[in-house]
C-alpha positions in Angstrom: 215.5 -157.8 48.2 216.9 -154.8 50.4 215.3 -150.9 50.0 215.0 -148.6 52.3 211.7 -148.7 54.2 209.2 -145.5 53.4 208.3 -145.3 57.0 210.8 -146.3 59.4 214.1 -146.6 57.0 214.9 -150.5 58.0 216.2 -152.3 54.6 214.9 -155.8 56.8 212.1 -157.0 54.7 209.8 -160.3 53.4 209.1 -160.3 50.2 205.2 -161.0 49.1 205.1 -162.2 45.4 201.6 -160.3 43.8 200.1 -159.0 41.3 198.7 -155.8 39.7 194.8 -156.4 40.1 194.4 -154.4 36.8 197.2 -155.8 34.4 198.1 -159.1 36.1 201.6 -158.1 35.9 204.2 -158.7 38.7 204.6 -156.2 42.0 207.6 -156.5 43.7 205.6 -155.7 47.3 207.6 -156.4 50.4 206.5 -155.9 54.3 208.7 -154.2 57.0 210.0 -156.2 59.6 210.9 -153.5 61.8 207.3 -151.6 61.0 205.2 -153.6 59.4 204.9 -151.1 56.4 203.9 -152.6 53.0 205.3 -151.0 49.8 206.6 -151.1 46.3 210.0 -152.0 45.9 210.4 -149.4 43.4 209.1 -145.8 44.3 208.5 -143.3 41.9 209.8 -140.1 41.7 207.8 -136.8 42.3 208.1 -135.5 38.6 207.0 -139.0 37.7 203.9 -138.6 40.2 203.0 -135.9 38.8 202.8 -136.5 35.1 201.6 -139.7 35.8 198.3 -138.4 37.8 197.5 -135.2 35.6 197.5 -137.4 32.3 197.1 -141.4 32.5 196.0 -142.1 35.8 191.9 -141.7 35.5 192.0 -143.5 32.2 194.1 -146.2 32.9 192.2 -147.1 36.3 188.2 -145.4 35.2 188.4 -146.2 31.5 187.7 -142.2 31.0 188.9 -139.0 30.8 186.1 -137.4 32.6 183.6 -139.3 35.5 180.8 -141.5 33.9 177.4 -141.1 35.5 177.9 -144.4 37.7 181.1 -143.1 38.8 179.7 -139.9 39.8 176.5 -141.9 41.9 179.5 -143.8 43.7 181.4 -140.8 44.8 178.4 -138.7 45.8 177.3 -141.8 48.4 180.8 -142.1 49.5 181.1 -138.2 50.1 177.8 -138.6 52.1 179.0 -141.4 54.4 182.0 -139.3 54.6 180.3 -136.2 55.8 178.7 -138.0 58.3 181.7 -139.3 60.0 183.7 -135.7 60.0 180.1 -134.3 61.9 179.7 -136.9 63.7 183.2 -136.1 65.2 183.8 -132.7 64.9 181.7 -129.9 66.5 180.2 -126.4 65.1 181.8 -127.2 61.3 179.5 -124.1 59.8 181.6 -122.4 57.6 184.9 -124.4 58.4 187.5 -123.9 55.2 187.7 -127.5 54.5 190.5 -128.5 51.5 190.0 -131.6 49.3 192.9 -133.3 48.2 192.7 -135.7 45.1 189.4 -134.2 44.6 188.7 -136.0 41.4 185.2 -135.5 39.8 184.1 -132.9 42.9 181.3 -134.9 44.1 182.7 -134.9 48.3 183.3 -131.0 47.8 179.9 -130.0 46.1 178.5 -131.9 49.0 180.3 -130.6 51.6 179.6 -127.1 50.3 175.7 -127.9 50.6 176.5 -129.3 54.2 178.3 -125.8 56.0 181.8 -126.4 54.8 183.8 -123.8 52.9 185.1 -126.4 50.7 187.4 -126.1 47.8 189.8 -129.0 46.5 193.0 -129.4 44.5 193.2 -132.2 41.7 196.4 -133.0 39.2 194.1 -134.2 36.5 192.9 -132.1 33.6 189.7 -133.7 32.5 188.5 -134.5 36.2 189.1 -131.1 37.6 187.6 -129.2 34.5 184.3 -131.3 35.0 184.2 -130.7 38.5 184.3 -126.7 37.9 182.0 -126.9 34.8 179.4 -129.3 36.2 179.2 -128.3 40.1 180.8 -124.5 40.0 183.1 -125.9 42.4 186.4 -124.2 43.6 188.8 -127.0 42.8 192.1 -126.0 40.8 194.3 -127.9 38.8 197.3 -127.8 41.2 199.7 -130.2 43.6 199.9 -130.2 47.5 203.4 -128.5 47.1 201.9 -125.2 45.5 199.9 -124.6 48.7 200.6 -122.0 51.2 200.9 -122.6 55.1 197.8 -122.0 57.4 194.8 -121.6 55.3 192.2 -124.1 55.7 190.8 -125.9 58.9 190.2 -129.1 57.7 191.9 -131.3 54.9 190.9 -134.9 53.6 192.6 -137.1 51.6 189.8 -140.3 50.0 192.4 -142.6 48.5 195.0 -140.7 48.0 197.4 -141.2 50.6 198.3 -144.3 49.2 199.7 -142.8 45.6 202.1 -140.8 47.4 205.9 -141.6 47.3 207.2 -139.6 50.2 204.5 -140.3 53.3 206.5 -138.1 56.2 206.8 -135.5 53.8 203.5 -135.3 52.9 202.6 -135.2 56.4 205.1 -132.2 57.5 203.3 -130.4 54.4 199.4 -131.5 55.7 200.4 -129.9 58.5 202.0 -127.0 57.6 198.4 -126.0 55.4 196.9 -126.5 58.2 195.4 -123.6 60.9 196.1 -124.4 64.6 194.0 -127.1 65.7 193.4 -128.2 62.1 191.7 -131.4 61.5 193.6 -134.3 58.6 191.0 -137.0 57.2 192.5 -139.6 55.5 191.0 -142.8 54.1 193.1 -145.3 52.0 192.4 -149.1 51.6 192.7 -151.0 54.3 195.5 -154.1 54.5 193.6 -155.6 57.1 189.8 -155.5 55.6 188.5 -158.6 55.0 186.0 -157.5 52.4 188.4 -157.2 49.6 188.8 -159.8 47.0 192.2 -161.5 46.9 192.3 -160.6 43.2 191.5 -156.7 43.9 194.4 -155.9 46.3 197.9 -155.0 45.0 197.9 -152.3 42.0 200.8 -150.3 40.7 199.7 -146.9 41.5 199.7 -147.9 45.0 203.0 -147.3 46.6 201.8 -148.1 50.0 199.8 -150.5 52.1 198.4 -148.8 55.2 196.8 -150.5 58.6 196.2 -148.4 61.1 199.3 -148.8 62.8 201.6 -147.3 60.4 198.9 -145.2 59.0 198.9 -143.9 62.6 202.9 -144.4 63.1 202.7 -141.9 59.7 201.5 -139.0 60.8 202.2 -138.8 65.0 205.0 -136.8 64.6 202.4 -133.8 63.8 198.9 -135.4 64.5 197.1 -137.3 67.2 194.1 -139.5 66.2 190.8 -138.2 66.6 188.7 -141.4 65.8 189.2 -144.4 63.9 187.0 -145.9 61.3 188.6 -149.6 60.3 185.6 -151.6 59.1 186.5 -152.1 55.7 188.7 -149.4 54.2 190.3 -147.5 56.8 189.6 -144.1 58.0 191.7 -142.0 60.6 190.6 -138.3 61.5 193.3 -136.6 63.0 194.1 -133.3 65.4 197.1 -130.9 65.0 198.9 -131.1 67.2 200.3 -127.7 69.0 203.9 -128.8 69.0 205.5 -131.6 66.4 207.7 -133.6 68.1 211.4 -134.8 67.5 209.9 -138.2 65.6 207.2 -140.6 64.5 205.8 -142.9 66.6 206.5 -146.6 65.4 204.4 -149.3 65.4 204.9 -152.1 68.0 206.0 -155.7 67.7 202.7 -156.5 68.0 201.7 -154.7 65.5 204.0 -156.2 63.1 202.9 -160.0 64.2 199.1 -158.9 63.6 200.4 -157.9 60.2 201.9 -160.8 59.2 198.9 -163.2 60.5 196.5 -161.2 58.6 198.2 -161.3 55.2 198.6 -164.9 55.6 195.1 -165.3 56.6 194.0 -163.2 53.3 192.3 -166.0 50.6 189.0 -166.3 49.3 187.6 -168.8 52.2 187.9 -165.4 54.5 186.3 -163.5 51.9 183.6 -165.2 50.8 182.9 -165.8 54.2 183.6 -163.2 56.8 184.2 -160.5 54.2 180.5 -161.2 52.9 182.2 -162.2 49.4 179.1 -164.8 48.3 176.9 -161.9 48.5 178.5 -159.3 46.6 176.7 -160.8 43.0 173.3 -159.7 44.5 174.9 -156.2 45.7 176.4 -155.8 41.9 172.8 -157.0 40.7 171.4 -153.8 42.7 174.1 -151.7 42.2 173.5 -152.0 38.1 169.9 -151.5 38.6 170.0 -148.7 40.7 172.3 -147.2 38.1 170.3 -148.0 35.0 167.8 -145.5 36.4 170.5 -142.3 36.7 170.9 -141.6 32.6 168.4 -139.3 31.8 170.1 -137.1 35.3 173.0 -134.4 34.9 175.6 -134.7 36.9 174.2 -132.1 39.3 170.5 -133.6 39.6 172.0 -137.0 40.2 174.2 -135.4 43.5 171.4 -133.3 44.5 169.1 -136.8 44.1 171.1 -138.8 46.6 
C-alpha cells in the first residue's frame, strides 16, 4: 500500500489490518515510517466532510439526531474536567473570547460561559447546534472553520474533533490565523498510546487520524508551542501562538516512531484489562447507568446546572 502521508508526505508505510469499532467492516489503516503518523488510506474530501458531519455523522455514531439526556450528563462532566485543565494553566481567563469547535450539544460552551469565558462555538450539524441554541441560549452557529475570520477569539478548543479532519496542516494555519496574538489552541483527540481503550473500540471510519503526542505535537509546531500536556488516557495538548510561524513542522523523532510501533504491538486485551483498568469498567457501567436513571425527570439545562 503506498499514499502520501497527512503529516510528513513519506508514501513509506506498514500496513495494520482493523476494523471499524461500529460496523466491523475493514479499515485500511497504515503507520508512517518516516513519522509515525497513523491514518486512513483513503481520505475524504472537504465537500465530503462536510455533508457527511452536518447530516449523518451524530446518528450514525449517537443513534440521534439531537443529544439524549445521558449524552448530555457525559458532555457536561467532560466540559468540567475540561475547564479545569485550561484554568489550571492559563491565568486571569475572565472574559477571554473563547471559540468551540465541533461544539455538538453546547454542554463545554454553556459551562464555560458560567465559568468567565466569552464563549461561543461553531457546529456543522443541524439538529445538535439547534438544541444547543434552544436549550442553553448559547451562541453557537451552524457554520465550518473555513467561514471564520482572522483574529477574533483568544482561545479555541477542539474535544474530538481533530481527528475528523482530512487536511491537519491546514487546519492548523487556519487555528492560527482565528487566533489573537498570543492565542491559546486546546485540542483533545483519542489517544494511540492510552492503554484504557478496549481493543475492539479503537479504529472507526470517521477517524482519518491517529494522534500520539508526537505527531499531535509535530502537527501544529509550525504555528504553536505546547503549553502543557495531558496524556493519561485520551490526549490533551494546550498550545501557545506563537509570534512568528516558522518555515516548517517539527517531525517526530526515530524514537518516537519505535515507541509507536512497540505500543501498537503491545495493544490486546491482557494490557487492558490489566493496566488499562479494563476488569473494572462493568462496575463503572453499573454506576454510570444508575447515576443516569436518576437524570429523566431534569431538562437539559437543570441537569448541566446539577453537575
Amino acid at each position: 500500500m503506498k499514499f502520501n502521508c497527512g503529516l510528513c508526505g513519506s508514501n513509506k508505510n506498514k500496513v495494520l489490518n482493523k476494523r471499524d469499532a461500529k460496523s466491523f467492516e475493514h479499515l485500511k489503516i497504515a503507520i508512517c515510517l518516516n513519522c509515525s503518523l497513523v491514518q486512513q488510506e483513503n481520505l475524504p474530501n472537504d465537500e465530503v466532510l462536510k455533508i457527511y458531519y452536518s447530516h449523518n455523522y451524530r446518528e450514525d455514531y449517537k443513534k440521534t439526531y439531537t443529544p439524549k439526556l445521558k449524552h448530555i450528563r457525559r458532555a457536561g462532566l467532560a466540559a468540567k474536567s475540561r475547564i479545569s485543565f485550561i484554568k489550571n494553566n492559563i491565568k486571569n481567563i475572565s472574559n477571554m473570547k473563547l471559540l468551540d469547535v465541533g461544539a455538538g450539544g453546547g454542554e463545554f460552551v454553556y459551562l464555560a460561559s458560567k465559568n468567565g469565558f466569552d464563549a461561543q462555538g461553531i457546529e456543522p450539524n443541524v439538529g445538535y447546534s439547534s438544541f444547543a441554541r434552544d436549550q442553553y441560549g448559547v451562541n453557537i452557529k451552524t457554520l465550518t472553520l473555513n467561514e471564520l475570520k482572522a483574529d477574533t477569539v483568544n482561545i479555541i478548543t477542539l474535544f474530538h474533533v481533530f481527528e475528523h479532519m482530512a487536511n491537519p496542516q491546514k487546519v492548523i494555519e487556519k487555528l492560527s490565523y482565528i487566533l489573537k496574538k498570543d492565542g491559546y489552541l486546546l485540542i483533545e483527540v483519542p489517544n494511540i498510546f492510552q492503554q484504557d481503550a478496549s481493543p475492539h473500540n479503537i479504529f472507526f471510519k470517521a477517524h482519518l487520524f491517529y494522534y500520539s503526542k508526537y505527531t499531535l505535537i509535530s502537527a501544529a509546531s509550525k504555528f504553536f508551542d505546547v503549553v502543557q500536556i495531558d496524556d493519561k488516557g485520551n490526549l490533551k495538548i494546550l498550545f501557545k501562538k506563537k509570534s512568528n510561524s516558522t518555515k516548517s513542522i517539527k517531525l517526530p523523532s526515530k524514537t518516537a516512531l519505535d515507541e509507536t510501533l512497540n505500543r501498537l504491538h503491545q495493544k490486546g486485551w491482557l494490557e487492558y484489562l490489566t493496566k488499562g483498568g479494563g476488569l473494572l469498567k462493568p462496575f463503572k457501567k453499573i454506576k454510570q447507568k444508575y447515576c443516569e436513571s436518576l437524570i429523566k425527570h431534569l431538562t437539559p439545562k437543570k441537569l448541566l446546572d446539577s453537575l
